[in-house]
Every structure is written in structure tokens, then in C-alpha cells.
C-alpha positions as CSV (number, residue, x, y, z in Angstrom):
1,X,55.2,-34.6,-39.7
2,X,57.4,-33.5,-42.7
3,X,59.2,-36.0,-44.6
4,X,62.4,-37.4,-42.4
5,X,64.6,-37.5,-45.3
6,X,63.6,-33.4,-46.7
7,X,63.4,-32.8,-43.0
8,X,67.4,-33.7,-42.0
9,X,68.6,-31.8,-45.3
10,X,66.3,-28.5,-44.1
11,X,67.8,-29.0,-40.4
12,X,71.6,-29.0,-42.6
13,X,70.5,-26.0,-44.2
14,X,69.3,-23.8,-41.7
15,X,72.7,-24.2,-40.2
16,X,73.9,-23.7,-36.8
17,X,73.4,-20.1,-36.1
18,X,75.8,-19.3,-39.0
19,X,79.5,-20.2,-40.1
20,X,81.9,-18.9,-37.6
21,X,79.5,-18.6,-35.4
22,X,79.2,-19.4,-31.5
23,X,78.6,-22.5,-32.4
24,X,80.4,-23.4,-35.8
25,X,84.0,-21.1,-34.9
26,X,86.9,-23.5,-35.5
27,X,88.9,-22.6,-32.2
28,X,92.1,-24.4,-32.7
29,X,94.2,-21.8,-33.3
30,X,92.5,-19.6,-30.6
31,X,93.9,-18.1,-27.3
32,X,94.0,-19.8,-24.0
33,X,93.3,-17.7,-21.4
34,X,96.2,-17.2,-18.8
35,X,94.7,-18.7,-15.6
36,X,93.5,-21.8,-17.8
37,X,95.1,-24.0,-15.1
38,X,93.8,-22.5,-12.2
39,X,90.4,-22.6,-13.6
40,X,90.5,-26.5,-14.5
41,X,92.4,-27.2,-10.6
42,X,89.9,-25.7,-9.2
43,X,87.1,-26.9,-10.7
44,X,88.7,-30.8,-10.3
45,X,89.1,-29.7,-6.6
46,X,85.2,-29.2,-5.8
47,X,84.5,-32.3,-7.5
48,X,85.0,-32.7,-11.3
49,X,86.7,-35.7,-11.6
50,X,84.6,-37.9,-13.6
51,X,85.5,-38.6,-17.5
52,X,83.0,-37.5,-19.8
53,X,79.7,-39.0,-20.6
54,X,77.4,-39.2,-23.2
55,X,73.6,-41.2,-23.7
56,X,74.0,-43.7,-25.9
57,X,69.6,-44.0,-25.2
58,X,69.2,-40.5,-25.9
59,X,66.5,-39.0,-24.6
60,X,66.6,-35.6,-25.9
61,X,64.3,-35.4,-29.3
62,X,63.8,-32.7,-32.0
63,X,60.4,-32.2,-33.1
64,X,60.0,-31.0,-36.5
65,X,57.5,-28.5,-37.7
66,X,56.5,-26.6,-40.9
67,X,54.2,-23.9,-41.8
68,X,51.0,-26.5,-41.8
69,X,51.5,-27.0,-37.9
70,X,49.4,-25.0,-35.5
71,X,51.1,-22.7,-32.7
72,X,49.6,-22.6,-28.9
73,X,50.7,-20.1,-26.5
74,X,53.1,-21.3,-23.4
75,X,51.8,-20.7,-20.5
76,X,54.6,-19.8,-18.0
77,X,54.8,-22.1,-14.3
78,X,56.7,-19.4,-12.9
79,X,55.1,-15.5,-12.6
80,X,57.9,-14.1,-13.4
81,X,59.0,-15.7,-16.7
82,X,56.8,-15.0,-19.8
83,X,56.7,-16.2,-23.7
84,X,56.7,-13.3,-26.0
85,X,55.7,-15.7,-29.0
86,X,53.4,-18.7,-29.4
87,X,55.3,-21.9,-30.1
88,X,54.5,-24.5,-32.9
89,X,53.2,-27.5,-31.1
90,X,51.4,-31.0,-32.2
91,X,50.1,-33.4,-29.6
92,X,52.4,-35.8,-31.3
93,X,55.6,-33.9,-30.2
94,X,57.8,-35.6,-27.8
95,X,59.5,-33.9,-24.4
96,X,62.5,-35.4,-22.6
97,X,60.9,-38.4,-19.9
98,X,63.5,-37.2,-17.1
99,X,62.8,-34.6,-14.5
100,X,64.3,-31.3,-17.0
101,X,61.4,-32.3,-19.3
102,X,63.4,-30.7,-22.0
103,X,61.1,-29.8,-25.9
104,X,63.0,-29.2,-28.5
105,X,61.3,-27.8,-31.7
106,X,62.7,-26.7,-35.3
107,X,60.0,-25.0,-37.5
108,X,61.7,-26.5,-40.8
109,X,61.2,-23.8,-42.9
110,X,61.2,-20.6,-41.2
111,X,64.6,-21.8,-39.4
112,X,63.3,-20.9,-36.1
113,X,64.2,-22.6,-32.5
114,X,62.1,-22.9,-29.9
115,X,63.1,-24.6,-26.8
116,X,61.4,-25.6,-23.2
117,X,62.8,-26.2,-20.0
118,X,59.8,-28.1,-17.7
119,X,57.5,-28.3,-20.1
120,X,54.4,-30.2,-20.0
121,X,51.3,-30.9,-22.3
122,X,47.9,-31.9,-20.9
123,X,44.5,-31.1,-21.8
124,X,45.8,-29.4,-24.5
125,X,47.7,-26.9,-22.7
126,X,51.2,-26.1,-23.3
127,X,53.4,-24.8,-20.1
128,X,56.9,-24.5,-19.3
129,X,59.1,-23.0,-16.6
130,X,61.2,-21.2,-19.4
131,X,62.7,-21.1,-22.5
132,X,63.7,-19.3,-25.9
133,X,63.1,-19.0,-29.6
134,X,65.9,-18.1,-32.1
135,X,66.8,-17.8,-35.9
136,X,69.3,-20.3,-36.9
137,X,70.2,-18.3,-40.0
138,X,71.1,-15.5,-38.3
139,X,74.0,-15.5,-35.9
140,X,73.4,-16.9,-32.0
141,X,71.8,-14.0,-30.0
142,X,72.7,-14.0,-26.5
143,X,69.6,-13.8,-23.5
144,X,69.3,-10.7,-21.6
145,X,71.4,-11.2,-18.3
146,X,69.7,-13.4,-15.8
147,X,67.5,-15.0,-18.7
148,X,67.8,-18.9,-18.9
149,X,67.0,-20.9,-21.8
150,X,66.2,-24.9,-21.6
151,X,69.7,-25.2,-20.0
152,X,70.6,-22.9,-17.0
153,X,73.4,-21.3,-19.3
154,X,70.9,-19.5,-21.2
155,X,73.0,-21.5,-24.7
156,X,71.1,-23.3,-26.9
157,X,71.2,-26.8,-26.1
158,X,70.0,-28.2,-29.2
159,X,72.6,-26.5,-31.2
160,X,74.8,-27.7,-28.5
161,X,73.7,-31.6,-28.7
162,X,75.0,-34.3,-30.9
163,X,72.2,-35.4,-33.3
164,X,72.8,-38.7,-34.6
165,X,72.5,-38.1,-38.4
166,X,76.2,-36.1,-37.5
167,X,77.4,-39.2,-35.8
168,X,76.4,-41.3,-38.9
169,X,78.7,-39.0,-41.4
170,X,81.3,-39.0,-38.9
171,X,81.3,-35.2,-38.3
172,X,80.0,-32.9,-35.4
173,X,80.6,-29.9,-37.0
174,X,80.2,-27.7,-33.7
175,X,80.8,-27.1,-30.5
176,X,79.1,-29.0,-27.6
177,X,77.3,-28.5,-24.5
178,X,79.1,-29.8,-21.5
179,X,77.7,-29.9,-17.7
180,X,79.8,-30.1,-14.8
181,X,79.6,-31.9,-11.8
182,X,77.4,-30.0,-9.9
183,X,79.1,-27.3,-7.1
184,X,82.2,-27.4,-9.4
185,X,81.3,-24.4,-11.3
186,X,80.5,-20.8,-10.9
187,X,78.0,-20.3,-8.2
188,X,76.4,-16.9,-10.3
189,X,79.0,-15.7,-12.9
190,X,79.2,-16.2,-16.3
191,X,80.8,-15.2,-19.9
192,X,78.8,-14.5,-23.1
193,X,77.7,-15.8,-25.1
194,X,75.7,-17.4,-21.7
195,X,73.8,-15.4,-19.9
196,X,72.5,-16.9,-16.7
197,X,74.2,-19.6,-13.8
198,X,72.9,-21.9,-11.4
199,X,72.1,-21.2,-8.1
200,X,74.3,-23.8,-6.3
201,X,77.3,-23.3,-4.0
202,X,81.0,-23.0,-5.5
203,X,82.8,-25.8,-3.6
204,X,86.4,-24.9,-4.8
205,X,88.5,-21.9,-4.8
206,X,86.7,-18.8,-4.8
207,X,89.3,-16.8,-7.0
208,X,88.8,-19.6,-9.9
209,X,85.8,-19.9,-10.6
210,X,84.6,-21.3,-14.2
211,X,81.9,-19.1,-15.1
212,X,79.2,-20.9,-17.3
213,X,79.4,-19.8,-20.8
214,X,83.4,-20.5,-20.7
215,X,84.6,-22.4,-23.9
216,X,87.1,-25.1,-23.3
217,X,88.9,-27.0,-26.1
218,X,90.4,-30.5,-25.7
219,X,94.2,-30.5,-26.0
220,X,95.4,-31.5,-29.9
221,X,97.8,-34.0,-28.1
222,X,95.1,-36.4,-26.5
223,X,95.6,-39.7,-28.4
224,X,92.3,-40.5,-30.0
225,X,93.7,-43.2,-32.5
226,X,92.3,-46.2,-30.2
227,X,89.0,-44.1,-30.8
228,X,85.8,-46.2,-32.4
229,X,84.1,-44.0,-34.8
230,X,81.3,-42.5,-32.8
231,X,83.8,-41.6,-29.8
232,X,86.4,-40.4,-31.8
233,X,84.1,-37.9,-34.1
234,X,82.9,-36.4,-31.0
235,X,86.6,-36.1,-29.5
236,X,87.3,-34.0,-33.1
237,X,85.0,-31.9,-32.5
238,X,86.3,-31.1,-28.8
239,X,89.5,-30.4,-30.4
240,X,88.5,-28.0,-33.3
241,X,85.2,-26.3,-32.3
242,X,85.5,-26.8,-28.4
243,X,83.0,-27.4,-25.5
244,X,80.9,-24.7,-23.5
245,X,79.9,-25.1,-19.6
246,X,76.1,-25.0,-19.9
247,X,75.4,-26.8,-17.0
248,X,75.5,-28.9,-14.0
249,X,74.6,-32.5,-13.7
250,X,75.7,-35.1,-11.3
251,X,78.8,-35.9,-13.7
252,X,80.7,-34.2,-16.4
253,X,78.4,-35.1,-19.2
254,X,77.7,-34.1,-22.8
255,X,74.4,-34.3,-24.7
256,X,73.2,-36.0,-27.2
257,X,69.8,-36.3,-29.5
258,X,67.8,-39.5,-31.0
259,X,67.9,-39.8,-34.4
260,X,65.0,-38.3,-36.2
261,X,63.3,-41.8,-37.2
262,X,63.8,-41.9,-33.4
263,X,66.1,-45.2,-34.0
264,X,68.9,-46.4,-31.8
265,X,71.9,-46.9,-33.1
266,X,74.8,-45.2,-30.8
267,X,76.7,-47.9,-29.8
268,X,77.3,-47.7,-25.9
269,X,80.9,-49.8,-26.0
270,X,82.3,-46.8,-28.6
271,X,81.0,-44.4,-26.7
272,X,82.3,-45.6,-23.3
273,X,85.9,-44.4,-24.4
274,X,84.9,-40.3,-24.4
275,X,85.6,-41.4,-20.2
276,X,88.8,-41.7,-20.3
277,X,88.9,-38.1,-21.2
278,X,88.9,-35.8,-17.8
279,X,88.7,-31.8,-17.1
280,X,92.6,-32.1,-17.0
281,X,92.7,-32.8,-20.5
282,X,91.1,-29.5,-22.1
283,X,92.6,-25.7,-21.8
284,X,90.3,-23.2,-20.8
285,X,89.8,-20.5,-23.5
286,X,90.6,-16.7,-22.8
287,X,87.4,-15.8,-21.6
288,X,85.4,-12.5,-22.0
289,X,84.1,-10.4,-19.2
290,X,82.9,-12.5,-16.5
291,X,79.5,-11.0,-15.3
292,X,77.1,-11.6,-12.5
293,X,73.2,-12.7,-12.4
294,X,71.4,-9.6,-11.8
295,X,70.6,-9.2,-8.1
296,X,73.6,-11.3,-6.9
């Protein structure tokens, strides 16, 4: 495993998929799209009510690799997904315990993502139900339509994540991954830079529909001064670079990643104050062209 210390500053310097970026675009300043309310009334309608989450266990890890680690080639549980590239991949490398299985791996110095969605490891055989690889250094490539990533959005959830070595310099620089109460979202639309939706029923109105892939920002007037220091560095960065729908889950929750010493220090008091922040409390930024899953 390369050194922790070298292996954070390589992770700062591969960046985020590039300043300005999908993920590193400071979006105070930008548009909000005109049926903004409609969008977030509907949405609280089918059942996003909840205030926001986040682990304070995380369970998410990033697995670092360098040019001395061997690759394996992903064997796909589906037939109709396949992995263009072999993946870098120790029998030390950890996937998410809950049922997504999430992996979660950063070649250190090539900059290169890979990420798994159901992924498992036995007998020394490497197999997933899907996933994607991407350059950090170069600017976020959107999937083909209908392609999923490890999140159902087709984003990158690690670039999505907090990683606690942020949290510890009080700055998320970047926006965050946010899943919705399931049924409360888009049944198949979305807006780039996703490019896939879940297949589950739209329980609100059918003409407002929050496609995945839609960036929301948290309004600059929600009072964050009674804010502890985890909490309120993650409610900054809702505010400046924004949240993207990437997901369902059973409540409106965010993600997070352990540290890379795999330490726990997120203090679960702190973080308890991100719920009294609710769907009502962002505006829905203007949106691109909302598209469909192919075949639906």
C-alpha cells in the first residue's frame, strides 16, 4: 500500500476531474431554473421529507494503488454489462459491507478511477454488476445513455463523497452526491452530466419530475452559524458548489468516505445538525435537456 501521507497529497493533486469542473464549478452565482419550486413540491409530495444524512461510520473506503499493483479483469454478473479495461486490485482492498457492495479504487499515479457497483472478490476472482473508470485530470466524461456507474446516476460517487482528510481542513471543495427518498425522483429521466435513472415508480406529480443528474444548491440564507465544524463545512459546500441527485435510498442522504488510515473520527453529535436542513431549503438549478433511459 503506498505511503498514507504521499498517498492524500497524490489524491489532492490528481484533483477532482479539473477546476470548474462538474464537480469543482462554484455555482453560487448560477441560474435557478424556473420551475425550481415545482420540482422540490413535488418531489417533498412523493415522500422527501426527511433532513439530510450523512455516516458518521462510514463505510465507503478508497483503495489506493500505484504502478507496483497487479490488475485482474472484472468479470461482469450481468451479460449485458462488460469492462473494457482490467482494474488494479490487491486482495487487501476493501468493498462497502452493505448490500451496494460499493469498491472504490484510485491508481495514485496514473490519476485514474475505477469504481464497482456489487462487486465481490473470492477465489481470486474479481466480479461486479457494473461500473466505470475515469481520468481525474482530465474533465468528468459523462456515460453513454443508459450506462450506470457505482451509483444508478452514472456520477462518480467517489468524487461525489466526503473524504475525511477534507473534513479535517474544514473544506469540501466540491459538490456532493445526494440520494433521494426512494419513488421521489424521476422514474427514467435524467440531465447530464448523469446518464442513467432508477427503475422505480414516480410517486408525485408526473409534470415535475427531478431528473437524476439535476444540481441543486442550498439557499445562501440558511443559518449555519449554530453549525459545529464538520456540519457546517459540509453545508458550505452545498451553498457554493451544490448537490447532485445520484440516487435513491430510503432517506435523503449524502455520502461520505473513511479516512485513509481507515480511522474514525466524524463526530456523529456535529453531524446530526445537516437534518435540520430539508429539500425545501435548496433551489433547483436550471437544468439541461432532460433525456430518457434508452428503451423507456
Amino acid at each position: 500500500m503506498p505511503d498514507l501521507t504521499l498517498a492524500a497529497a497524490a489524491l489532492t493533486a490528481c484533483g477532482l476531474f479539473g477546476a470548474s469542473g462538474a464537480y469543482t464549478q462554484d455555482v453560487r452565482a448560477a441560474s435557478v431554473d424556473p420551475n425550481s419550486l415545482r420540482y422540490i413540491k413535488s418531489a417533498v409530495g412523493a415522500g422527501a421529507t426527511s433532513g439530510l444524512s450523512i455516516a458518521a461510520k462510514p463505510v465507503e473506503f478508497v483503495n489506493l494503488a500505484d504502478n507496483r499493483t497487479p490488475t485482474i479483469r472484472v468479470r461482469p454478473k450481468v451479460r449485458w454489462y462488460s469492462f473494457s479495461v482490467p482494474y488494479p486490485w490487491s486482495s487487501s482492498f476493501r468493498i462497502e459491507p452493505l448490500s451496494d457492495a460499493h469498491a472504490i479504487v484510485v491508481q495514485t499515479q496514473s490519476c485514474r478511477l475505477y469504481e464497482l457497483y456489487n462487486a465481490s472478490f473470492t477465489a481470486n476472482a474479481l466480479s461486479a454488476y457494473g461500473g466505470a473508470v475515469w481520468n481525474l485530470r482530465e474533465p468528468f466524461a459523462p456515460l453513454p445513455p443508459g450506462k450506470s456507474s457505482a451509483m444508478a446516476s452514472g456520477l462518480s460517487l467517489y468524487a461525489g463523497a466526503v473524504r475525511w482528510e477534507e473534513i479535517a481542513r474544514g473544506d469540501v471543495p466540491h459538490a456532493l452526491n445526494w440520494a433521494i427518498t426512494a419513488g421521489s425522483a424521476a422514474q427514467w429521466d435524467f440531465v447530464r452530466p448523469a446518464s442513467n435513472a432508477e427503475a422505480i415508480p414516480f410517486k408525485g406529480h408526473t409534470g415535475y419530475r427531478l431528473p437524476y443528474g439535476a444540481r441543486l444548491r442550498l439557499r445562501d440564507s440558511f443559518d449555519i452559524s449554530r453549525f459545529g465544524p464538520q456540519s457546517a463545512a459540509i453545508a458550505r459546500a452545498m451553498k457554493t458548489y451544490g448537490i447532485y441527485l445520484a440516487d435513491t435510498a430510503r432517506s435523503n442522504q449524502l455520502y461520505s468516505l473513511n479516512a485513509l488510515d481507515g480511522s474514525n473520527r466524524w463526530n456523529a453529535r456535529d453531524l446530526s445538525a445537516l437534518s435540520s436542513i430539508h429539500l425545501s431549503d435548496f433551489q433547483v438549478l436550471t437544468l439541461g435537456k432532460i433525456q430518457r433511459v434508452p428503451g423507456h
